[in-house]
N, C-alpha and C positions, 0 to 999 in steps of 0.2 A: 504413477498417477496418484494425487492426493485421496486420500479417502473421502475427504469433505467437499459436499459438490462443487462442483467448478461454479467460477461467474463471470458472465456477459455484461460485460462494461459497454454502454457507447458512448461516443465521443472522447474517448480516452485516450488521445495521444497529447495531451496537455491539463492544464488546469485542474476541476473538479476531476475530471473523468482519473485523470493520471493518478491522481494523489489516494482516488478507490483504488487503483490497479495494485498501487503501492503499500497499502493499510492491507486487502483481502490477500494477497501474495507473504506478507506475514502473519499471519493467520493459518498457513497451509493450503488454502484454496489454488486449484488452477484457475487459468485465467482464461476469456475469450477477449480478446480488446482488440473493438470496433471502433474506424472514425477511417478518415478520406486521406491521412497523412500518416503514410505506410513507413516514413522516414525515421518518422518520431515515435511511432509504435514498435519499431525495431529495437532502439536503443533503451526504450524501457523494458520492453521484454527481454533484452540480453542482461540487463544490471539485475532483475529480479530474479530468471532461471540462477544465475550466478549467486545473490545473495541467501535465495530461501529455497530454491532446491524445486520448484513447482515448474510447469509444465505452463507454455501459455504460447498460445497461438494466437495471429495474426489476422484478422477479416479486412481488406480495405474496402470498405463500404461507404456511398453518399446514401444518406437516409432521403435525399430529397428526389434520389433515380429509384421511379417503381420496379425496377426489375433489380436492383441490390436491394430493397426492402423485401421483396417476395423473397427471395434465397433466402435472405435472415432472416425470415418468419419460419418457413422450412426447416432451417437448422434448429430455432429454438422449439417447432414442436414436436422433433421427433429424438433429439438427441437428450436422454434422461442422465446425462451427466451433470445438463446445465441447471443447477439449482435454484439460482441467483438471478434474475435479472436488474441491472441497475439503468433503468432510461434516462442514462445521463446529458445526451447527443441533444442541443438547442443551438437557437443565435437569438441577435435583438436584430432591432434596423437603426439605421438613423434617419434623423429628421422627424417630422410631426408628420401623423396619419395626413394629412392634406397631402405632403410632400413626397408622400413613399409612391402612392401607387396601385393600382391592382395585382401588377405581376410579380411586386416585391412584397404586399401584403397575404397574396394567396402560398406565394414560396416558403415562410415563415408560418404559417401556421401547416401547412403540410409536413412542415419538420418537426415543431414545438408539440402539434397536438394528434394528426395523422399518423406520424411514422409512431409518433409513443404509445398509443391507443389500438394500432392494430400489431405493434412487438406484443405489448399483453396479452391482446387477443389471440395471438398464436400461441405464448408460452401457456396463457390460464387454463382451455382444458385437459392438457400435463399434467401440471398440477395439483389440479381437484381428481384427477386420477390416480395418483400416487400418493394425494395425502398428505402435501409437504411442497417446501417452494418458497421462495421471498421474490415481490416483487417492489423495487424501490424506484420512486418518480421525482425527480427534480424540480419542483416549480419555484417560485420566489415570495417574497413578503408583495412584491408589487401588485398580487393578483389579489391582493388582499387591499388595494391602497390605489381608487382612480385617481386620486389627487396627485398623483406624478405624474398623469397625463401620457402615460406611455399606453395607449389606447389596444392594439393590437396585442404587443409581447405580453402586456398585462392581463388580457384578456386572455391569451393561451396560458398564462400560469395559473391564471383564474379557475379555467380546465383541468389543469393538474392537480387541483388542490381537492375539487368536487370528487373528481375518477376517484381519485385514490383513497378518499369517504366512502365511495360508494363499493367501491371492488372490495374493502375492508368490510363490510355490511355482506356481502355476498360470497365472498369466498374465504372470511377467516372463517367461518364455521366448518368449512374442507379443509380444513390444515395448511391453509395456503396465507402467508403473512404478506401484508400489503402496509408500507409507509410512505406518506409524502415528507420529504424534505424541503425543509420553507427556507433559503436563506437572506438574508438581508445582504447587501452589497459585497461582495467578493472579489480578491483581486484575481482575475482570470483574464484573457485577449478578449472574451465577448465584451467588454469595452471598446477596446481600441476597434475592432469591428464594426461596430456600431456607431463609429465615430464622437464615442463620449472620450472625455479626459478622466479616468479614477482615481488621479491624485488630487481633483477638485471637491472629491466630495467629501463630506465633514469627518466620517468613519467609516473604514473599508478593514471586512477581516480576512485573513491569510486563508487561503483553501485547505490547507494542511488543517485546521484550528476549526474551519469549517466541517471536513468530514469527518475528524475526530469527535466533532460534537455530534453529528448526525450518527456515528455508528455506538455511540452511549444510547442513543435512544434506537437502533435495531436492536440491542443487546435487550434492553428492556423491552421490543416490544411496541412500541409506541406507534400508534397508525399518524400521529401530524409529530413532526421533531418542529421545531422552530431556536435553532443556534440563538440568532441574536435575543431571543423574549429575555429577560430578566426574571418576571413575575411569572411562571406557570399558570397562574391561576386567572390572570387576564384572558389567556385562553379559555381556561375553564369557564369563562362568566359570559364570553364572547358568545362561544357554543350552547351554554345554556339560554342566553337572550334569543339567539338562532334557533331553536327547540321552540323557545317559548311561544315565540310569535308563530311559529308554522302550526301550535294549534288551532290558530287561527283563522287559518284560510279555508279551510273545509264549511262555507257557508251557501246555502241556497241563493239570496239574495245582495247585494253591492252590501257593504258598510254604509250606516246610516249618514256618516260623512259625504257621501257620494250620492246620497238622497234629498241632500237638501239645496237647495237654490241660496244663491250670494242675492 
């Protein structure tokens, strides 16, 4: 058993989720790797015991079956091996909000923002009990951008983007580190799922390139990574306009704009 806590991946028998499995297993980290495709989770667990010497077992878990989500909460709040959690486990839909549905829109966000929101809630008070812990949330540039018009997925990363501000506001001061990873379009199957083409759109980056970039900014520390930004400081200016104005709300009365007649 590695000395360095283990990490709970979900969705990790491909794409992002894999390529963590694969960066934290060279690292020394054991592994927990969770997703519904116990096939594909075999054969990367067999190449990483083999190449780095770590320990990594198997959960086949659907995040969208309440009774595999309870067991994984179970496991992550009482077994203190698990250091790490990475909530990697999402999808998109296809078609336009008209076209999905209630039973394809409430499925998706039970996955996107339910399963990820109550995994933390089982791992967070661990812990803030131990003093130590990283919790990492996957959301997208989309949750950041309605003008893609991806109403729903957009909205749940929208979700992911806030949590993970907010749990960083409340639980970095317990020793407990909380980041969101924003990425801009990545070449994964939540594409082809979703019934998008990924080689139509303008630039798509490699998920290897992806969480290389995101684990430069666990290394430092960082509560938002955003791979694709170029400018940091964009961020920076964004956040600070966002600060600015929320002094503002704390007012008795509407805005004098909102007082006067056209």
């Amino acid at each position: 058993m590695s000395a360095q806590p283990a990490v709970l991946i979900t969705g990790a028998s491909t794409g992002i989720g894999a390529v963590y499995a694969d960066r934290f297993a060279a690292r020394g980290h054991d592994l927990v790797l969770v997703a519904r495709d116990r096939a594909r989770m075999e054969d990367l667990a067999a190449r990483l015991r083999e190449r780095d010497g770590v320990n990594v077992e198997i959960l086949r878990a659907d995040l969208a079956s309440h009774a595999d989500l309870v067991q994984l909460e179970a496991r992550l709040a009482s077994d203190s091996r698990i250091g790490v959690l990475i909530n990697n486990a999402g999808a998109s839909l296809p078609g336009t909000f008209v076209e999905q549905g209630p039973e394809a829109v409430g499925g998706l966000v039970d996955l996107n923002v339910t399963a990820l929101a109550r995994l933390a809630a089982a791992v967070a008070p661990r812990f803030t009990r131990e003093g130590r812990g990283a919790i990492v949330n996957i959301g997208s540039v989309i949750g950041l951008a309605p003008e893609f018009r991806s109403s729903v997925y957009g909205a749940t990363k929208a979700f992911v983007l806030y949590f993970s501000q907010s749990l960083h506001l409340e639980l970095g001061p317990k020793g407990v580190y909380v980041q969101a990873v924003v990425p801009g379009a990545t070449r994964t199957e939540i594409w082809q799922r979703s019934g998008k083409d990924v080689n139509a759109l303008p630039a798509v980056m490699e998920a290897g390139d992806l969480v290389d970039a995101a684990l430069v900014g666990y290394d430092r520390r960082e509560t938002v990574t955003i791979p694709p930004l170029p400018d940091a400081q964009q961020w920076v200016d964004y956040e600070a306009a966002r600060v600015a104005m929320f002094a503002n709300f704390g007012q008795s009365q509407p805005a004098a704009r909102y007082r006067e007649t056209v």
